[in-house]
Chimera marker file (.cmm) of the C-alpha trace (Angstrom):
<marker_set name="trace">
<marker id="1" x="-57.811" y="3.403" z="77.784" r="1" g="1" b="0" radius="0.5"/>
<marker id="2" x="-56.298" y="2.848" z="74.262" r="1" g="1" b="0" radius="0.5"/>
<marker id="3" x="-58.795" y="5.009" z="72.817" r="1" g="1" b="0" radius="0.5"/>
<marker id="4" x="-58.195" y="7.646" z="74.836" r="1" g="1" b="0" radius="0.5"/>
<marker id="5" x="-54.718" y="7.484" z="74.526" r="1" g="1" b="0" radius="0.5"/>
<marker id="6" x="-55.111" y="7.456" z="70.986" r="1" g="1" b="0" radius="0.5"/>
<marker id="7" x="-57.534" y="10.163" z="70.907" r="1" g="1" b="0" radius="0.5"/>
<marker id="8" x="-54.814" y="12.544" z="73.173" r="1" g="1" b="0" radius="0.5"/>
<marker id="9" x="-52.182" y="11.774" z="70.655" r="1" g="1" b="0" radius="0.5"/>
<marker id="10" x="-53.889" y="13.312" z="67.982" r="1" g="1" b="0" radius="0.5"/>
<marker id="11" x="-55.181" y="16.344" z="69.291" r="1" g="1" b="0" radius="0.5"/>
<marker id="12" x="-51.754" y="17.227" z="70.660" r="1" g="1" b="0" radius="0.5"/>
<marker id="13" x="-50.539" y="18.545" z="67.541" r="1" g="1" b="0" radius="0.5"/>
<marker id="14" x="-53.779" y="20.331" z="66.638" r="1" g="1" b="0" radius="0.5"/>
<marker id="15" x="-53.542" y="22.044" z="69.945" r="1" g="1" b="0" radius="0.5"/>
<marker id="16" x="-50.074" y="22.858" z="70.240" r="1" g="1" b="0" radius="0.5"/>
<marker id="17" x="-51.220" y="24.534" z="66.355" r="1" g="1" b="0" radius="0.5"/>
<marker id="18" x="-53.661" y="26.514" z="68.491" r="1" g="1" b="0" radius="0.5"/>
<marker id="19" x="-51.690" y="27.927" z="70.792" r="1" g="1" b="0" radius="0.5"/>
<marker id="20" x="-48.938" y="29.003" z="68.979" r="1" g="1" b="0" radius="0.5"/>
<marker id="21" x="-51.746" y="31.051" z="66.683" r="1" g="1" b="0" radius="0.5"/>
<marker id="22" x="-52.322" y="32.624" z="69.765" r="1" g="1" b="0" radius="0.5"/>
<marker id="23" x="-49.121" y="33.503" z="70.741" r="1" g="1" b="0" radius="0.5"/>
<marker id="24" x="-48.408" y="35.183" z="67.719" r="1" g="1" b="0" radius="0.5"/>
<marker id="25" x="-52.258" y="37.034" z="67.860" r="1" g="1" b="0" radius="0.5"/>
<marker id="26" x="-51.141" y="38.384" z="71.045" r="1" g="1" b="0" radius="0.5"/>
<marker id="27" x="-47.859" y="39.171" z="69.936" r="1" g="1" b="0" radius="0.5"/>
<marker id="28" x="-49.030" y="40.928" z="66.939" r="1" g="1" b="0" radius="0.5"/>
<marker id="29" x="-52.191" y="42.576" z="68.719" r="1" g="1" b="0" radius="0.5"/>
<marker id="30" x="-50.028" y="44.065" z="71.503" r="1" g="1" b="0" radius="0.5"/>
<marker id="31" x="-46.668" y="44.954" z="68.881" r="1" g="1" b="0" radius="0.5"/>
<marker id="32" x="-45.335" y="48.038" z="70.837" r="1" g="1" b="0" radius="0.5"/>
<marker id="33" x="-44.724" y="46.208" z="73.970" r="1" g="1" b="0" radius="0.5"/>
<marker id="34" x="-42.519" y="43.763" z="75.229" r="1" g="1" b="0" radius="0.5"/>
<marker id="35" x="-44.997" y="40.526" z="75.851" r="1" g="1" b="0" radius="0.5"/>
<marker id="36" x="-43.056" y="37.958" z="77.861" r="1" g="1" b="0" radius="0.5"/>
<marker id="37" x="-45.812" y="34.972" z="79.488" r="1" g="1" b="0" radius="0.5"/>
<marker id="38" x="-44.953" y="32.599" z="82.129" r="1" g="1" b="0" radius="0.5"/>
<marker id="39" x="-45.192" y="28.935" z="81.971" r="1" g="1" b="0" radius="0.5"/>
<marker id="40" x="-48.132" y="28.605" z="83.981" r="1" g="1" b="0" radius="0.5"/>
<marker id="41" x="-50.091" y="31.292" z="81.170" r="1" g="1" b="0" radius="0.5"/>
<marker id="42" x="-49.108" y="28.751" z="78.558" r="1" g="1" b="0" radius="0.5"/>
<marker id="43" x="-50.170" y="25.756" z="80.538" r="1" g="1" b="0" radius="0.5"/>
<marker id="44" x="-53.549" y="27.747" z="80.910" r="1" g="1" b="0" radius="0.5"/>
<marker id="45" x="-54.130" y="28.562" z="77.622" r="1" g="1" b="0" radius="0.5"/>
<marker id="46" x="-53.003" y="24.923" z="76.536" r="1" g="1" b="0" radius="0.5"/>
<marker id="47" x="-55.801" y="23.688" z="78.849" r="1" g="1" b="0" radius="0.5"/>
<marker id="48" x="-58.287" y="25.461" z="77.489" r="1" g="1" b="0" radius="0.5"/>
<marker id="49" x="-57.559" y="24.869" z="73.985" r="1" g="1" b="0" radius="0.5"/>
<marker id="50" x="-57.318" y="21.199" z="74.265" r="1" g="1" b="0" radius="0.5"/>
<marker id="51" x="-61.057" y="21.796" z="76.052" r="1" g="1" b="0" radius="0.5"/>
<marker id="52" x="-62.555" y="23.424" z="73.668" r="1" g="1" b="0" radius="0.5"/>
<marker id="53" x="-61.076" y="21.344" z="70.769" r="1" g="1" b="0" radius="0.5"/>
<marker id="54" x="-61.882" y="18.096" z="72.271" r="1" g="1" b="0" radius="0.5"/>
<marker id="55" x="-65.690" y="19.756" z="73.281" r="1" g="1" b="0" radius="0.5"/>
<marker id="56" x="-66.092" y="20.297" z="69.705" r="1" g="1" b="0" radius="0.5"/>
<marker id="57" x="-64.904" y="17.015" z="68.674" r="1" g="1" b="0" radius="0.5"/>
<marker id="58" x="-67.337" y="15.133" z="71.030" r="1" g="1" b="0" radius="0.5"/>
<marker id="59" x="-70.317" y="17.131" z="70.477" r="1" g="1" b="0" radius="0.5"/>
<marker id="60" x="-69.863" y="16.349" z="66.497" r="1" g="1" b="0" radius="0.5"/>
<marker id="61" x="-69.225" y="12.656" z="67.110" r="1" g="1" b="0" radius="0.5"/>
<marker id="62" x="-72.374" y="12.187" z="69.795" r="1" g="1" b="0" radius="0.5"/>
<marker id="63" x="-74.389" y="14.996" z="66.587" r="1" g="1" b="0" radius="0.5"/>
<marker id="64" x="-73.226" y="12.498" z="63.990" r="1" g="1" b="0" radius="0.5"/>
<marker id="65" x="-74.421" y="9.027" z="65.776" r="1" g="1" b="0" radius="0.5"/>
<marker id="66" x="-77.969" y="10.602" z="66.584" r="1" g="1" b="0" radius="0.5"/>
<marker id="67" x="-78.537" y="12.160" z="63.453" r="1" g="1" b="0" radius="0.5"/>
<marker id="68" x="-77.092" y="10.468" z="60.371" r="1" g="1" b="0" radius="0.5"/>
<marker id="69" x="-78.860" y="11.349" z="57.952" r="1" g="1" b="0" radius="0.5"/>
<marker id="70" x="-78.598" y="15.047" z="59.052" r="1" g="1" b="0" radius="0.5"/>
<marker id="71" x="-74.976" y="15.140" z="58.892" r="1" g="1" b="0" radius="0.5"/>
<marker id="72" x="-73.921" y="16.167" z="55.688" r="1" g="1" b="0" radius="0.5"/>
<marker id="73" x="-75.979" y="18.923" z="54.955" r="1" g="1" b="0" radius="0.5"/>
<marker id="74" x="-74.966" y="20.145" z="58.722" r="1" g="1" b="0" radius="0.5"/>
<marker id="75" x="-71.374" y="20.191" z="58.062" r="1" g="1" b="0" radius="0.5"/>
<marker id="76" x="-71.622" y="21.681" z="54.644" r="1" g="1" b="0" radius="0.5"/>
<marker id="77" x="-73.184" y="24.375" z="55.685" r="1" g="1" b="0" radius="0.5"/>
<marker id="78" x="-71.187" y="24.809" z="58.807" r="1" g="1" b="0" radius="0.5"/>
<marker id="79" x="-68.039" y="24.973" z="56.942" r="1" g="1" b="0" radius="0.5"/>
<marker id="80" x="-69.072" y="27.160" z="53.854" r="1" g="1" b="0" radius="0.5"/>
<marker id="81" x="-70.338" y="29.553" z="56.584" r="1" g="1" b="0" radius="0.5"/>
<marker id="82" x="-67.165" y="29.609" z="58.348" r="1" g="1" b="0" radius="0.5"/>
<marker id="83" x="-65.305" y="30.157" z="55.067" r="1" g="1" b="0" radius="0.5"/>
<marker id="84" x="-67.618" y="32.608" z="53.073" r="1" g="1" b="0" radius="0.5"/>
<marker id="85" x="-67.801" y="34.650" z="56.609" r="1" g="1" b="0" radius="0.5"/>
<marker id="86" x="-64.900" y="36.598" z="56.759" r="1" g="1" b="0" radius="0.5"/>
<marker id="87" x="-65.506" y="37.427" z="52.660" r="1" g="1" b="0" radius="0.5"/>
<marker id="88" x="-68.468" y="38.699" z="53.201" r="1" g="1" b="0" radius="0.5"/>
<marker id="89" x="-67.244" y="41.043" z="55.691" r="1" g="1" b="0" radius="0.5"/>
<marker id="90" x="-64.840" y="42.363" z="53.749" r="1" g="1" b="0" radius="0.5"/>
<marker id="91" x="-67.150" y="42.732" z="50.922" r="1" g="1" b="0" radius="0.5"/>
<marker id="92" x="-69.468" y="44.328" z="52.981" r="1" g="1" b="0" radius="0.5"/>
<marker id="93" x="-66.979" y="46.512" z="54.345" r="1" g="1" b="0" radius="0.5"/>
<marker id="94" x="-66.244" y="47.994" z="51.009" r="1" g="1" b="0" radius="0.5"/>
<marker id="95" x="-62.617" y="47.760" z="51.698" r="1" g="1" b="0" radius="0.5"/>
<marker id="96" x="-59.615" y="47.214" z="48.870" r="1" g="1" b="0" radius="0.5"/>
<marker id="97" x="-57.219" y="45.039" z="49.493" r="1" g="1" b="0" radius="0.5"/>
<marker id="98" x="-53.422" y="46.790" z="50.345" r="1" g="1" b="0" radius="0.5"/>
<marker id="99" x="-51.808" y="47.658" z="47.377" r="1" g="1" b="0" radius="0.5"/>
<marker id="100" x="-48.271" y="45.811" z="48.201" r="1" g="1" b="0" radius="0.5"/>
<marker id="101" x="-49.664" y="42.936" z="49.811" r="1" g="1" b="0" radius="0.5"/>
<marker id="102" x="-46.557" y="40.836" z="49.519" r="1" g="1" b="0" radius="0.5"/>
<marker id="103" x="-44.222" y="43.676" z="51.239" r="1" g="1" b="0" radius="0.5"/>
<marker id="104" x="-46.867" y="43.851" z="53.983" r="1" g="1" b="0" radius="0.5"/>
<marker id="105" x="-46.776" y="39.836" z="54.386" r="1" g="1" b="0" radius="0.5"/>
<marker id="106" x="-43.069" y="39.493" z="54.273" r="1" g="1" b="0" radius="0.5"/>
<marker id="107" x="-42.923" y="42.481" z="56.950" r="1" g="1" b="0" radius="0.5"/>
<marker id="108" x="-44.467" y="39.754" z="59.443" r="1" g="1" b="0" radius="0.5"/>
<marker id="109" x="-42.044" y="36.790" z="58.369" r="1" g="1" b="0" radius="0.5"/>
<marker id="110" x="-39.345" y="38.767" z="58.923" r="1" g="1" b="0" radius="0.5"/>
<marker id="111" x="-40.595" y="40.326" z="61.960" r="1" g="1" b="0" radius="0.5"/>
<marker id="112" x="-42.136" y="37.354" z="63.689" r="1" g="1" b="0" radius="0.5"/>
<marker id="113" x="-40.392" y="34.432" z="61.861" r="1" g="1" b="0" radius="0.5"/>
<marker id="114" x="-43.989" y="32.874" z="60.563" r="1" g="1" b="0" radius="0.5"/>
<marker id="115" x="-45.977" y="32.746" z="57.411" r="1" g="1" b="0" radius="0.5"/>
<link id1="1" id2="2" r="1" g="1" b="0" radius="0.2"/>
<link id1="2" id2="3" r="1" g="1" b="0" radius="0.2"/>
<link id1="3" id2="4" r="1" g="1" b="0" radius="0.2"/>
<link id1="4" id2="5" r="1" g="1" b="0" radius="0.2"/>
<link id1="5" id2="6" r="1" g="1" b="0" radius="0.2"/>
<link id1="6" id2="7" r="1" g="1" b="0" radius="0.2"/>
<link id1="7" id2="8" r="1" g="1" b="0" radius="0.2"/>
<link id1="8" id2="9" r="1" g="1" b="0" radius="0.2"/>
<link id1="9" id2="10" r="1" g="1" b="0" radius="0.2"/>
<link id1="10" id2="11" r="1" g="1" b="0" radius="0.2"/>
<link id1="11" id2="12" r="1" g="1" b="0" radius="0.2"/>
<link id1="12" id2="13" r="1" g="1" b="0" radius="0.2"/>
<link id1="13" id2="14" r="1" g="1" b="0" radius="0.2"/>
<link id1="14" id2="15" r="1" g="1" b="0" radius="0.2"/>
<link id1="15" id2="16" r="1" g="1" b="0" radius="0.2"/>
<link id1="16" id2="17" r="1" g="1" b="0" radius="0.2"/>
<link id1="17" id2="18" r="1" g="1" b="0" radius="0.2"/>
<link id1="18" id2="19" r="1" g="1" b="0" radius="0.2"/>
<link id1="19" id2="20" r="1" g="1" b="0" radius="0.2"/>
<link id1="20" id2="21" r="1" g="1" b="0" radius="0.2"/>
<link id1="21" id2="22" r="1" g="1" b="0" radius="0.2"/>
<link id1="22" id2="23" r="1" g="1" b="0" radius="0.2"/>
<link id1="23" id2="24" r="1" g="1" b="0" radius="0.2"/>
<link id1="24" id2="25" r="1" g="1" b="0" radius="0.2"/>
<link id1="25" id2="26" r="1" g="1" b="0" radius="0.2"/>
<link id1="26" id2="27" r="1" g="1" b="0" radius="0.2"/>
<link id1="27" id2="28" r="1" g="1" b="0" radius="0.2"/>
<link id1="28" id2="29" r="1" g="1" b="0" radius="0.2"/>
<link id1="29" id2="30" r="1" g="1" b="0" radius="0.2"/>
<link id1="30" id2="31" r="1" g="1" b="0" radius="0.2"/>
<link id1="31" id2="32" r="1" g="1" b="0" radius="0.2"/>
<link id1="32" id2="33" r="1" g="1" b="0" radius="0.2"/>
<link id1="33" id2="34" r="1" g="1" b="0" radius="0.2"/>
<link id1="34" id2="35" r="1" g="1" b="0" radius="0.2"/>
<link id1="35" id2="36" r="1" g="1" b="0" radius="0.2"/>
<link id1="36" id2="37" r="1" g="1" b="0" radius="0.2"/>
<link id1="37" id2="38" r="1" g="1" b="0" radius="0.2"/>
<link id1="38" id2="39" r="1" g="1" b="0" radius="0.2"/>
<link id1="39" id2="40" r="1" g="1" b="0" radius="0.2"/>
<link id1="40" id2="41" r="1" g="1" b="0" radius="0.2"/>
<link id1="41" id2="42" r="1" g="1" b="0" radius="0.2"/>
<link id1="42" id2="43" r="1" g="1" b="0" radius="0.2"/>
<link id1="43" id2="44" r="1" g="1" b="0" radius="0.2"/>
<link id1="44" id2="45" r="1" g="1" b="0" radius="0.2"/>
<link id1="45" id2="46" r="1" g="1" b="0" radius="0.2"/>
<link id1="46" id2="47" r="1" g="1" b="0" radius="0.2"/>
<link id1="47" id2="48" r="1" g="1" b="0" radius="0.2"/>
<link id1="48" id2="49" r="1" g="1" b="0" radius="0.2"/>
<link id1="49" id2="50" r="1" g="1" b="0" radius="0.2"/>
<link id1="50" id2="51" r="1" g="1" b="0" radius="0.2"/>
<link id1="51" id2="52" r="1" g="1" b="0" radius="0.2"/>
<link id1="52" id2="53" r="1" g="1" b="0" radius="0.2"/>
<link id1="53" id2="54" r="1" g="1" b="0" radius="0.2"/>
<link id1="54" id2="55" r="1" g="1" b="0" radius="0.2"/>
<link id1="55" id2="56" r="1" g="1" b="0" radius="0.2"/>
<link id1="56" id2="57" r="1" g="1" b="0" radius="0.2"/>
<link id1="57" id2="58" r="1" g="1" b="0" radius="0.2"/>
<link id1="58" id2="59" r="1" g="1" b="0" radius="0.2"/>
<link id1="59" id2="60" r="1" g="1" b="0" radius="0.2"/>
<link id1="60" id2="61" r="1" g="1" b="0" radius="0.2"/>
<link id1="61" id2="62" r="1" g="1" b="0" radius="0.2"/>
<link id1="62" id2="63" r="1" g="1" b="0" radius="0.2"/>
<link id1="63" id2="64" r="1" g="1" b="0" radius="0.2"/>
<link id1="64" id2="65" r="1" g="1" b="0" radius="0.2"/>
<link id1="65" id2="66" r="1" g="1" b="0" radius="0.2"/>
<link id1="66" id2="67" r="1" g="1" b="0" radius="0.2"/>
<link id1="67" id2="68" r="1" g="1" b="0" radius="0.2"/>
<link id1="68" id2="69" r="1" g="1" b="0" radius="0.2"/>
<link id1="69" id2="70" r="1" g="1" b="0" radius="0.2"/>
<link id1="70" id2="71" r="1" g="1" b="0" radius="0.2"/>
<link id1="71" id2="72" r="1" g="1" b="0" radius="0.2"/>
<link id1="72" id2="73" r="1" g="1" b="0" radius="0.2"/>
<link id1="73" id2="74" r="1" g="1" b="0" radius="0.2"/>
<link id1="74" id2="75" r="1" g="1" b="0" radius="0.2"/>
<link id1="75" id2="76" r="1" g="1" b="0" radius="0.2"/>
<link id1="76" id2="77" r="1" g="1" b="0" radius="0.2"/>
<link id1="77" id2="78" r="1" g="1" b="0" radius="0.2"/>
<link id1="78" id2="79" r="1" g="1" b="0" radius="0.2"/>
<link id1="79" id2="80" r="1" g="1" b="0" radius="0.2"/>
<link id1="80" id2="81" r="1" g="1" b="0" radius="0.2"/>
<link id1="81" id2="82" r="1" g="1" b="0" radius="0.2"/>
<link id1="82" id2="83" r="1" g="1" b="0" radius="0.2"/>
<link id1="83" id2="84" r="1" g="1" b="0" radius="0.2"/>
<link id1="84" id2="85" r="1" g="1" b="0" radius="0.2"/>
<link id1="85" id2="86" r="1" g="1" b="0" radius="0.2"/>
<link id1="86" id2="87" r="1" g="1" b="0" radius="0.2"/>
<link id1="87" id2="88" r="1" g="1" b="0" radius="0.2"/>
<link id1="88" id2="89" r="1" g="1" b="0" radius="0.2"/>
<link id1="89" id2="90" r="1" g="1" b="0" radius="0.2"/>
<link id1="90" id2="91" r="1" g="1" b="0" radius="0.2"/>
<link id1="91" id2="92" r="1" g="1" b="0" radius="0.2"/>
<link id1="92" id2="93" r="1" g="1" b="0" radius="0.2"/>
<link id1="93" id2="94" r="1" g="1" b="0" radius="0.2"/>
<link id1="94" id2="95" r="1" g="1" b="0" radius="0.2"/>
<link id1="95" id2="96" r="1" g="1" b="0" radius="0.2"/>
<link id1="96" id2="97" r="1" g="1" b="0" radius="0.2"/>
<link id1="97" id2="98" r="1" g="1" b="0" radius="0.2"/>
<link id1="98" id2="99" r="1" g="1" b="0" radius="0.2"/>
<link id1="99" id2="100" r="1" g="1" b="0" radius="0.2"/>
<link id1="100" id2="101" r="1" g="1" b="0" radius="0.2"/>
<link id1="101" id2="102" r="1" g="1" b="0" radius="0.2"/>
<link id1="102" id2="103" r="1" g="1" b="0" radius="0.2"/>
<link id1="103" id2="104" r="1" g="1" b="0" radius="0.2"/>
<link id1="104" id2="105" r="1" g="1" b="0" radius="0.2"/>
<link id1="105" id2="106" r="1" g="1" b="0" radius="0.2"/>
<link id1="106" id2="107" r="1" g="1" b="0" radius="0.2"/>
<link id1="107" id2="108" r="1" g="1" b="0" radius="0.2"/>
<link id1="108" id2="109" r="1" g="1" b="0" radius="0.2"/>
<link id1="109" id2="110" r="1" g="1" b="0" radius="0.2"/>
<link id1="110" id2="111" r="1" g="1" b="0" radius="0.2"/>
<link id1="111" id2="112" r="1" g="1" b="0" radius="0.2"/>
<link id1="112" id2="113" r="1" g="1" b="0" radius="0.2"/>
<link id1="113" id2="114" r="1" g="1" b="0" radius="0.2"/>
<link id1="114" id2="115" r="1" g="1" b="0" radius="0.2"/>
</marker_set>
């Protein structure tokens, strides 16, 4: 019970991280309307957030007991992958990147109140 206790404090934050990026993703996806959500839409997305996070976090606990010696080069690779991706898109892409990327940024902080 301690565990578990302990284990649900923790992944509050990281959750509560979650949902406010999507929040603002919706917020920003859907800028020329009004967006207001009621509790219960937060309380869903919430839920299945803290499912998915806490999926992720027992599958790679349960991966990591089985197969030890497998784990590095697993992870490694995992997270290079998940970083290099969204480069390699863009390289791909053949795109530049804006010209006044600092306006463009400070446009959102002002507009949204993050960043």
């Amino acid at each position: 019970c301690a565990y578990f206790y302990s284990f649900s404090e923790k992944i509050f934050p990281i959750v509560y991280g979650a949902l406010r990026c999507n929040i603002l993703a919706i917020k920003i996806k859907y800028d020329d309307y009004d967006i207001s959500m009621k509790p219960a839409a937060y309380l869903c997305i919430f839920l299945w957030r803290s499912f998915e996070i806490a999926t992720r976090v027992i599958i790679l606990v349960l991966f990591s007991s089985v197969l030890q010696i497998w784990i590095l080069p697993v992870v490694l690779v995992n997270f290079f992958s998940f970083f290099f991706y969204p480069w390699i898109q863009f390289w791909k892409s053949k795109c530049t990147l804006p010209e006044n990327i600092e306006k463009a940024l400070s446009n959102v902080d002002r507009k949204y109140g993050y960043v």
